[in-house]
NUTORLUM-670596 format. One line per field, with one value per residue (C-alpha): residue number from 1; x, y negated, z. Coordinates in pm, 1 decimal. Layout:
BEGIN
pos = [NUM, ...] .
east = [X, ...] .
north = [Y, ...] .
up = [Z, ...] .
This chain:
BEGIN
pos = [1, 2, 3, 4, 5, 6, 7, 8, 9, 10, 11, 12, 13, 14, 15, 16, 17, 18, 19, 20, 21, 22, 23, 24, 25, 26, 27, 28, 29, 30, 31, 32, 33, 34, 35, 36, 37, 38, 39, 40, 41, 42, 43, 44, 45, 46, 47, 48, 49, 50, 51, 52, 53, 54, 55, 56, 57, 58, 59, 60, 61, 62, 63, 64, 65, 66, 67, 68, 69, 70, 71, 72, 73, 74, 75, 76, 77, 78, 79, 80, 81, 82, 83, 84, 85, 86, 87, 88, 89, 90, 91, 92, 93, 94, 95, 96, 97, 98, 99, 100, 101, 102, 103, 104, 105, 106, 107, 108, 109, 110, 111, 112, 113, 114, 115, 116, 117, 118, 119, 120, 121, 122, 123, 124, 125, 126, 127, 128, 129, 130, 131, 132, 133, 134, 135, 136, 137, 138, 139, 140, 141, 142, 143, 144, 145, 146, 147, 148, 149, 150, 151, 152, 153, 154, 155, 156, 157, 158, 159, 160, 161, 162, 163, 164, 165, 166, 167, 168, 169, 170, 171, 172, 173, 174, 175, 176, 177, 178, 179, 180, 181, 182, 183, 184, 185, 186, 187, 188, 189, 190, 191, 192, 193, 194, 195, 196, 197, 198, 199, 200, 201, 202, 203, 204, 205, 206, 207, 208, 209, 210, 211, 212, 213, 214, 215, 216, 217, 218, 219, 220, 221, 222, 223, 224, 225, 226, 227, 228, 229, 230, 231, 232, 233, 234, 235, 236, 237, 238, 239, 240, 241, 242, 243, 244, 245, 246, 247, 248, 249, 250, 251, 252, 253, 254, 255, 256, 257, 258, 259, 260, 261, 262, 263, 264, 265, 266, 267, 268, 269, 270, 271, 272, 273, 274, 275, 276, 277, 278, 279, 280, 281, 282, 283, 284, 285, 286, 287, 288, 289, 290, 291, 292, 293, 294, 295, 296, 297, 298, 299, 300, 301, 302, 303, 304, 305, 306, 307, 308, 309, 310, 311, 312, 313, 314, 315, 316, 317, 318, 319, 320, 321, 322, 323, 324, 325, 326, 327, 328, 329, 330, 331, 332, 333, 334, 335, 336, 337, 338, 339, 340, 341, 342, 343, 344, 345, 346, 347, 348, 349, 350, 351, 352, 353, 354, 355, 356, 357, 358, 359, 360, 361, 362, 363, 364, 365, 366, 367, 368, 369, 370, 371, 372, 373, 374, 375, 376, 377, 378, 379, 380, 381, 382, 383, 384, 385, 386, 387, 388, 389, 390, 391, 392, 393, 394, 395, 396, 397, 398, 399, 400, 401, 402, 403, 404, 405, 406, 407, 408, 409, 410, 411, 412, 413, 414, 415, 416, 417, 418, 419, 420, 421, 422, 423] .
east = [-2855.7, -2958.4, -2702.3, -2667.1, -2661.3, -2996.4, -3114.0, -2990.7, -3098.0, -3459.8, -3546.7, -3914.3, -3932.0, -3789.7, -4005.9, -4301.3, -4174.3, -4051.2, -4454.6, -4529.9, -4404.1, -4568.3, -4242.5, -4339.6, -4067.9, -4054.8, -3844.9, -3547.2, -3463.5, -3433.4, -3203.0, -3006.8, -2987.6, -2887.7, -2599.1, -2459.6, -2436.3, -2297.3, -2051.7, -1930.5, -1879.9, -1693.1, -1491.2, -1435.8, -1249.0, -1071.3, -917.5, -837.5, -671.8, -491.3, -370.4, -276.3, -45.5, 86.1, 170.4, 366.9, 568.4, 650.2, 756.9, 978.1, 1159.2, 1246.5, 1340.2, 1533.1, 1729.9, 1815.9, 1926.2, 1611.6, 1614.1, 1398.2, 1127.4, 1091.8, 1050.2, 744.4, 641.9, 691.6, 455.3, 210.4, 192.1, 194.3, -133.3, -287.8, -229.3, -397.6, -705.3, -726.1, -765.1, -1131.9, -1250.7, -1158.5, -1297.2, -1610.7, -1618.1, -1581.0, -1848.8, -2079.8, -1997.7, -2112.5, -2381.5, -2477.5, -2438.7, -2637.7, -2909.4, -2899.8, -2932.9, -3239.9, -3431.6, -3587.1, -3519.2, -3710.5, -4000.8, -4016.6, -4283.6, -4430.5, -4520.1, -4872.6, -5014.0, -5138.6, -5081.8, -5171.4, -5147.8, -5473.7, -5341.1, -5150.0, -5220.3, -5255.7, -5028.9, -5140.6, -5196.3, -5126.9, -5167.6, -5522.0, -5648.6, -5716.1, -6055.4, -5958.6, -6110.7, -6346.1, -6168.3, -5866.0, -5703.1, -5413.0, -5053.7, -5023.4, -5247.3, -5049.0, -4723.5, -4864.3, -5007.1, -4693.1, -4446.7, -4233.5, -4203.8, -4179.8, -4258.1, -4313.0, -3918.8, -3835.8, -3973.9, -3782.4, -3460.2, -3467.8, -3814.8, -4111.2, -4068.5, -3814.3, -3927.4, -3754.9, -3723.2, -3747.0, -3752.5, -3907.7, -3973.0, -3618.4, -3558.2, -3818.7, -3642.8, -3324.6, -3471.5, -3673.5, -3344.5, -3131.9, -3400.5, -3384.9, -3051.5, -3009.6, -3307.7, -3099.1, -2761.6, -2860.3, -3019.7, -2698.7, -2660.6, -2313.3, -2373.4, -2234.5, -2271.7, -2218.5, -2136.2, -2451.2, -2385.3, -2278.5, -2064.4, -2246.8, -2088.9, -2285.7, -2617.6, -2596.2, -2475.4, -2820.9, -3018.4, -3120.4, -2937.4, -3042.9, -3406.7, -3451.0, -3214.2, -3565.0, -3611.9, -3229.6, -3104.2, -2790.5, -2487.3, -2315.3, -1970.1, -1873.9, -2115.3, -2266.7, -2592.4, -2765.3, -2888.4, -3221.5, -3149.6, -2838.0, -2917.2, -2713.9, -2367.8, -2371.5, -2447.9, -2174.5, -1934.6, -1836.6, -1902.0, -1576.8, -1534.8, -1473.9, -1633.4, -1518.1, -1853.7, -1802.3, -1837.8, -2160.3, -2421.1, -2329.9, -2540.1, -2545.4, -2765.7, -2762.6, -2895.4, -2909.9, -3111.9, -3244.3, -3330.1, -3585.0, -3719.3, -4056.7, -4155.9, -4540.4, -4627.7, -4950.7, -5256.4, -5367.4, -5114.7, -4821.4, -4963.1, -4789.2, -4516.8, -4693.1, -4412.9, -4133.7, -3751.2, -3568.9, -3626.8, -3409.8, -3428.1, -3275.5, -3183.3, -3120.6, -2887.0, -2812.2, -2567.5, -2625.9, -2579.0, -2747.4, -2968.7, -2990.5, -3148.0, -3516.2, -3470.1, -3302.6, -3555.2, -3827.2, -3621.0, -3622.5, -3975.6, -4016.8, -3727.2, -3938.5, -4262.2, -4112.9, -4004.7, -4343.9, -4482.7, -4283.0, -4401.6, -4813.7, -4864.7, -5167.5, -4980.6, -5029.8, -4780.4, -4839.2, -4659.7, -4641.2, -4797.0, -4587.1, -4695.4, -4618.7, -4287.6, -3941.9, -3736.9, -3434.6, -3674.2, -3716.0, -3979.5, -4072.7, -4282.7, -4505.9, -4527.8, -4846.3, -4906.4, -5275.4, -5328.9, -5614.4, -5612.2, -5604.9, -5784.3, -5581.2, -5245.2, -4943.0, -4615.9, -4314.7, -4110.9, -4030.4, -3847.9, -3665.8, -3471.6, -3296.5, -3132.7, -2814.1, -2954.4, -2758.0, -2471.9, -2377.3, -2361.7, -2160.1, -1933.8, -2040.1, -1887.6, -1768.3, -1596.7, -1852.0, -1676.2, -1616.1, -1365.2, -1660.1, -1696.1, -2012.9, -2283.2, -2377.4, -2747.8, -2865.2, -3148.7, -3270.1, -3533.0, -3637.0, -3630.9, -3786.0, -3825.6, -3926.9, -4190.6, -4494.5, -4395.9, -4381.1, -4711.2, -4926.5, -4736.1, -4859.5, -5213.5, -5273.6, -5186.5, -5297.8, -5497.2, -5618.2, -5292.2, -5059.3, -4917.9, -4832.0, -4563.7, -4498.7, -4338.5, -3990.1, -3952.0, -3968.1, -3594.5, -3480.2, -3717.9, -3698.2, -4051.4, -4370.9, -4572.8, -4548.2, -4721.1] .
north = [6435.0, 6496.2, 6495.3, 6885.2, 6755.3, 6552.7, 6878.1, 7109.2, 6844.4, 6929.3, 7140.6, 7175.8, 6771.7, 6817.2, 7042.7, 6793.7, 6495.0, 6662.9, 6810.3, 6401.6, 6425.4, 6748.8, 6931.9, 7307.4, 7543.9, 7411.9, 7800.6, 7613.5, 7433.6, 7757.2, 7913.7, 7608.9, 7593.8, 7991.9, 7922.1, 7615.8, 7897.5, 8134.4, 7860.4, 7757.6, 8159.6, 8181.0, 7842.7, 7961.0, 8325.9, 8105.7, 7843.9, 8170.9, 8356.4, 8056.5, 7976.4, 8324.5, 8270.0, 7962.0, 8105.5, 8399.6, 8148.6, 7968.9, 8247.1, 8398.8, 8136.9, 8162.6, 8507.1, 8435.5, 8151.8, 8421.3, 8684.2, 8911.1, 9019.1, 9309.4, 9117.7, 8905.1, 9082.8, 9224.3, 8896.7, 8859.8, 9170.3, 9034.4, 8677.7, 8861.5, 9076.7, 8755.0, 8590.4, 8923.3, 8884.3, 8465.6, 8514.6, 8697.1, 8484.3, 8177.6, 8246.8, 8367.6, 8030.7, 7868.8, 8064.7, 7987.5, 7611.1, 7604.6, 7819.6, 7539.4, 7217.3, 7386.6, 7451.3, 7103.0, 6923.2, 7046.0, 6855.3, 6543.6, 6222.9, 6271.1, 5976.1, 5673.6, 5691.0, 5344.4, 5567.0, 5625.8, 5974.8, 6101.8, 6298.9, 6102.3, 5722.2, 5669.9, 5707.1, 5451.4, 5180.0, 4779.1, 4584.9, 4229.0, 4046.9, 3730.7, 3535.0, 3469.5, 3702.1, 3502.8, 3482.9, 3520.0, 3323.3, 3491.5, 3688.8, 3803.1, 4116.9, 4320.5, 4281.3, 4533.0, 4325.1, 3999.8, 4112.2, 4212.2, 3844.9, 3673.5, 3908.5, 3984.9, 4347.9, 4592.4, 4985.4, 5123.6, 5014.8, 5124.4, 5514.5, 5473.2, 5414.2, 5604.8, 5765.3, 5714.8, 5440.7, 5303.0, 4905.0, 4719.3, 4313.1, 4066.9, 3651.6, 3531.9, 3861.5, 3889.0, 3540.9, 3628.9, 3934.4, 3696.5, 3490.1, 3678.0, 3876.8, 3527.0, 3393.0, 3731.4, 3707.2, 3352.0, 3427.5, 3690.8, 3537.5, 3248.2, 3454.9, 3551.7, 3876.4, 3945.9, 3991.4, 4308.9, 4430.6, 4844.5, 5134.8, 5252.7, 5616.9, 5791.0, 6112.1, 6378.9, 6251.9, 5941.8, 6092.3, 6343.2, 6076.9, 5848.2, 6178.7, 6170.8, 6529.3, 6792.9, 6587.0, 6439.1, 6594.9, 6637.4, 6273.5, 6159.8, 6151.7, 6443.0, 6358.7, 6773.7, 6699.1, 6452.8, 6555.8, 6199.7, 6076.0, 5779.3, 5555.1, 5548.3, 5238.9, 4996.9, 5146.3, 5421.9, 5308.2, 4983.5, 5165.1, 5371.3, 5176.2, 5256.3, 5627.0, 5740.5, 5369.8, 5266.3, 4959.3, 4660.9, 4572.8, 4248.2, 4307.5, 4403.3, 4347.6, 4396.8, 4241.3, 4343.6, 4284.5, 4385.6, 4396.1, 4719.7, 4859.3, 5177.1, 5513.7, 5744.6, 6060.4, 6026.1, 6374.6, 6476.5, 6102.1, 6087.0, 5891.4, 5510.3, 5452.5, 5480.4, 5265.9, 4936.5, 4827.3, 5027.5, 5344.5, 5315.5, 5536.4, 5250.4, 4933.1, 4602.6, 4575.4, 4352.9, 4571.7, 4434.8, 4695.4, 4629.7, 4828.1, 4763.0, 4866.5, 5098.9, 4890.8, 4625.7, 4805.2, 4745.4, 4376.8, 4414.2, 4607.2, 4350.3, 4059.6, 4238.9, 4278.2, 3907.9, 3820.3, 3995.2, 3884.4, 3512.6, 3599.0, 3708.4, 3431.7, 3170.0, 3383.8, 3336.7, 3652.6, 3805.3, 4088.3, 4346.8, 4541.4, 4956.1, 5111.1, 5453.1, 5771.5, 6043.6, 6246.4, 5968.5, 5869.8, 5909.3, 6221.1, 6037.5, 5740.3, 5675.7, 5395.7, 5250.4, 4974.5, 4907.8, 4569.6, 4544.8, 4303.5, 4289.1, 4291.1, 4113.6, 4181.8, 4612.2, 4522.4, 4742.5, 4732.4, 4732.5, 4913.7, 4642.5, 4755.3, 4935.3, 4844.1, 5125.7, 5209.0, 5538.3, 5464.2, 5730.9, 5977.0, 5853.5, 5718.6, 6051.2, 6186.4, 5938.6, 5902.2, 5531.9, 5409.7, 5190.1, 5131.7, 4948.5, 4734.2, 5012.2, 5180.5, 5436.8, 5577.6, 5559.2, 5624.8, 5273.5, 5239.5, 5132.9, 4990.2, 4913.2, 4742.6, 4626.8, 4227.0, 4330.9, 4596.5, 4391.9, 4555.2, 4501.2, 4165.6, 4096.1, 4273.8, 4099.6, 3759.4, 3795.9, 3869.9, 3696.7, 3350.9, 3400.3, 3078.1, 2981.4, 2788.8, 3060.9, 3214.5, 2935.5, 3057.3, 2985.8, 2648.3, 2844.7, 3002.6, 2725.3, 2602.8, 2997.5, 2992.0, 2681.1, 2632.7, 2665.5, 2834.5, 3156.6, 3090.8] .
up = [1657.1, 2017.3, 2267.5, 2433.7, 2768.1, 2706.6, 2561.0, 2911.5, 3148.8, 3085.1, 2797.7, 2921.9, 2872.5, 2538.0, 2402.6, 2565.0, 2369.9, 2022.1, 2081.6, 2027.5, 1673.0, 1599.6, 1571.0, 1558.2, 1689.2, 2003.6, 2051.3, 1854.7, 2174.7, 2418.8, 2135.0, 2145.9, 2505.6, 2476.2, 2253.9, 2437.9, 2773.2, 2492.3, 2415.3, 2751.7, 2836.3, 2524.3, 2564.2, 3000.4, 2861.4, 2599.7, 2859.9, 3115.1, 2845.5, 2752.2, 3029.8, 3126.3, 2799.8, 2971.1, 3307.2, 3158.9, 2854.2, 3167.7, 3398.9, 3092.7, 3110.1, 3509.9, 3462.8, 3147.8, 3401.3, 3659.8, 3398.5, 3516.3, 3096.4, 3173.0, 3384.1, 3106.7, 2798.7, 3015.4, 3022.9, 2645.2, 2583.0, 2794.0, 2649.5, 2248.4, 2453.9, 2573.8, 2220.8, 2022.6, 2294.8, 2220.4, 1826.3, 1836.0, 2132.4, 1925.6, 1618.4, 1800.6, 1987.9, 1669.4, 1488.8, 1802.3, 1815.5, 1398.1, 1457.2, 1773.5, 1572.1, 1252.1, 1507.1, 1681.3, 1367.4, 1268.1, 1561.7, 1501.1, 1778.7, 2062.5, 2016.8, 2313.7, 2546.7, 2372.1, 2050.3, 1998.1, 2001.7, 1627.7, 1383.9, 1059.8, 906.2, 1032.2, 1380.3, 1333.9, 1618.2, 1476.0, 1718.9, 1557.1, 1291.0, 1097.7, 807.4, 620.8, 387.7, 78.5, -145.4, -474.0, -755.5, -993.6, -1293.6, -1077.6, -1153.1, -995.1, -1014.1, -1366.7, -1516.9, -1396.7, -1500.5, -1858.5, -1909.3, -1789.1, -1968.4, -1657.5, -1615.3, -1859.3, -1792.2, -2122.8, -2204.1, -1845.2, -1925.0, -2264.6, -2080.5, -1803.2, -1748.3, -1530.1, -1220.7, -1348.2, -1426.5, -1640.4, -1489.7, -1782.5, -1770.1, -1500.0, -1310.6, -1347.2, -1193.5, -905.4, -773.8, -793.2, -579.9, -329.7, -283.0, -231.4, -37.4, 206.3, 277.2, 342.6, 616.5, 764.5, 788.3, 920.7, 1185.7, 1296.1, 1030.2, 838.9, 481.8, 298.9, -93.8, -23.5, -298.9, -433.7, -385.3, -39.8, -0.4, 284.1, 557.8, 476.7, 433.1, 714.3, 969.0, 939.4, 892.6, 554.7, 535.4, 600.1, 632.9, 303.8, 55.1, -120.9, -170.6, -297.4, -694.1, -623.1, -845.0, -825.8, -1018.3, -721.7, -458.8, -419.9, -367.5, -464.3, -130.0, -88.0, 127.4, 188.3, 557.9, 475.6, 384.0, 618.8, 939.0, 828.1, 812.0, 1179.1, 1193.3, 1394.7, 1515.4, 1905.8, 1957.0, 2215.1, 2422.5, 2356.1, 1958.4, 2053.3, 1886.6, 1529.8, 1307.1, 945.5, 652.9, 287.6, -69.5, -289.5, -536.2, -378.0, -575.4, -456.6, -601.6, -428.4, -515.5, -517.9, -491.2, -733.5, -793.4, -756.3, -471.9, -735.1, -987.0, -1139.1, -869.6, -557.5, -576.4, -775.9, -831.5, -884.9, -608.4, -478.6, -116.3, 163.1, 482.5, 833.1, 1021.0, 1420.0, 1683.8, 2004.8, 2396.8, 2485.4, 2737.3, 2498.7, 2200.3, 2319.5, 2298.0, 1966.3, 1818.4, 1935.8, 1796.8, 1473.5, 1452.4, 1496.5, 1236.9, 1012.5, 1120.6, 1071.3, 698.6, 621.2, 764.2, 573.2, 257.2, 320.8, 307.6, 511.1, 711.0, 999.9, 1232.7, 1306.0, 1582.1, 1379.5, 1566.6, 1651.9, 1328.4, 1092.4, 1235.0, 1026.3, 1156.7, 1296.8, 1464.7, 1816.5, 1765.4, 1426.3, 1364.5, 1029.0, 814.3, 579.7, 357.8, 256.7, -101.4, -254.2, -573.8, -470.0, -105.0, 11.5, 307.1, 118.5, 367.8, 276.1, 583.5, 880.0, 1150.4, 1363.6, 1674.4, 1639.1, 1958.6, 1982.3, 1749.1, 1464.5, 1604.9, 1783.2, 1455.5, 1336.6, 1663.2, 1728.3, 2038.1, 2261.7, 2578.8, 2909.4, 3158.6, 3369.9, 3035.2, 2997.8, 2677.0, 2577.9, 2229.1, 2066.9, 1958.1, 1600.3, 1491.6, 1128.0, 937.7, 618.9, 552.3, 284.9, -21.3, -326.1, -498.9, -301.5, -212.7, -538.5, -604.5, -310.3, -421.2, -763.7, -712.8, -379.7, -555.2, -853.4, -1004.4, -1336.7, -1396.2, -1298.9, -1012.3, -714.5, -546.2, -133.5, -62.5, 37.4, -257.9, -500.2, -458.9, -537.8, -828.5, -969.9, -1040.1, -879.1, -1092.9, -1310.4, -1611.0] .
């Protein structure tokens, strides 16, 4: 959530940049701006009246001390006046304060000046890329094909269990997600990143304090008998693990990472882009989660980009980085950055991550803090990135290395695996 003073400072800037990401009721922002005036009139007559009530409690008793009984019960009327005159003003302040926050949480982050201008994926804007895009041999065939002839994931008993998306991991597919996801997380915490296993479902508070709510309430499996939802990334619960937290500076940076299956409803996805392992409800991913200072969050955000740039590397995978476009960026981001990993097989990008700096748009709705040198209070930043979902991975691994023997699998995942080959 944008901070209301950001918002008064300049709403005519805000309106320019929220234009960046297409947002279209730029006249959300002068109604906000119109309530927060509505608010401080409203919160001025409460503080008066108040104090009015203050003044008199005090003066009754003075008079009440000198015996002047008459002078004070005047005093008493007065003070029950002020207190009939407080109750309206307060519950209008309060009404105007929800009716504020409900409007302030329907604007999206306010993009950096570093993000593209654009309105679709094609707008995207190729920062680099590495990695070399692999001939296959003749006969190749893509990754449903692959995991038919090896026997490693099953979707026809997936549907029967659950329904469609839902892959059922068998043998060594099984033993390949174990090891990618082992193989993830050793890369992270030796990078410096603490290691958490988080609840699988979030209460609201949870969802509404990274900004999936009220953005992408669309998008999340809704439990209604406990009002949970199922995380559509370990993002969720770890950065909230400090909502209403005051940090010490120097516990900053935190550095978290994290496996989790992730469930997502991906409504209206349709076509070839959801076939085989390409969009799925059910996925394992390993999440990197940062908070940082404020001025520090740039440099965090590139070294996270280059932690995952270095874990793709180490996997031989061709791959390319996107600074998203305006249009095409997530509604809480700031800046987001694009991994693709070319498959072969498809010859097609693959998406296996984004990397994001939501800066204090999160963390002032979750109350994120901590205290400068100086004893200021002040909003942390977080940052977030996937290192990486599993699906695609496993989809470009499978046919980008595919050979007549089997699948040869990179150098640095042999040890997880136990084996270099699937065959």
């Amino acid at each position: 959530m944008l901070q209301i003073q950001v918002i008064r400072q300049d709403p005519s800037l805000i309106k320019e940049r929220l234009a960046v990401k297409h947002f279209a009721d730029s006249g959300l922002v002068d109604e906000i701006v119109s309530l927060d005036e509505e608010r401080k009139k409203l919160q001025l007559e409460s503080d008066n009246t108040l104090a009015k009530v203050n003044s008199a409690s005090k003066e009754i008793g003075q008079l009440m001390a000198k015996g002047q009984k008459e002078e004070a019960e005047k005093r008493k009327q007065e003070v029950a006046a002020f207190k009939t005159a407080l109750q309206p003003i307060a519950d209008q302040l309060a009404a105007t304060e929800k009716l504020l926050h409900d409007k302030m949480v329907l604007l999206p982050n306010l993009p950096s000046s570093k993000v593209p201008a654009g309105k679709t994926p094609a707008d995207n804007v190729v920062v680099r890329e590495g990695g070399a895009i692999p001939v296959l041999p003749e006969g190749s065939v893509p990754h449903w094909d692959l995991i038919k002839k090896y026997d490693i994931v099953d979707f026809e008993t997936g549907a029967k269990l659950t329904g469609s998306g839902f892959p059922l991991y068998k043998g060594k597919g099984a033993k390949l997600q174990r090891a990618l996801v082992q193989y993830f997380l050793d890369f992270n915490t030796a990078a410096g990143y603490t290691e958490y296993l988080p609840p699988l479902m979030v209460n609201e508070a949870s969802a509404y304090g990274t900004g999936q709510l009220p953005d992408k309430e669309g998008q999340m499996y809704y439990m209604p008998a406990d009002n949970f939802y199922m995380i559509p990334t370990s993002e969720v619960p770890v950065t909230n693990i400090y909502r209403d937290t005051m940090l010490k500076e120097t516990e900053l940076p935190v550095k978290m990472t994290a496996f989790s299956p992730c469930f997502r409803r991906e409504a209206g996805s349709f076509g070839a882009d959801v076939r085989g392992l390409n969009r799925v409800h059910q996925f394992d991913k390993v999440e990197i989660v940062q908070l940082t200072r404020p001025d520090k969050s740039e440099e965090a955000h590139d070294a996270m980009v280059a932690h995952v740039e270095q874990l793709l590397q180490t996997l031989e995978l061709p791959y390319r980085i996107l600074a998203l476009c305006g249009g095409d960026m997530s509604f809480a981001s700031a800046l987001t950055y694009d991994f693709e990993v070319y498959s072969a097989a498809q010859q097609k990008w693959l998406e296996v991550s984004s990397v994001s700096n939501f800066e204090a748009y999160q963390t002032n709705r979750m109350k994120i803090r901590f205290k400068d040198s100086d004893g200021k209070t002040k909003l942390a930043h977080s940052l977030n990135g996937s290192s990486l979902a599993l699906p695609r991975i496993v989809a470009c691994l499978l046919e980008n290395n595919q050979t007549a023997e089997g699948v040869k699998l990179p150098a640095v995942l042999q040890p997880y695996f136990g084996a270099s080959l699937i065959n």
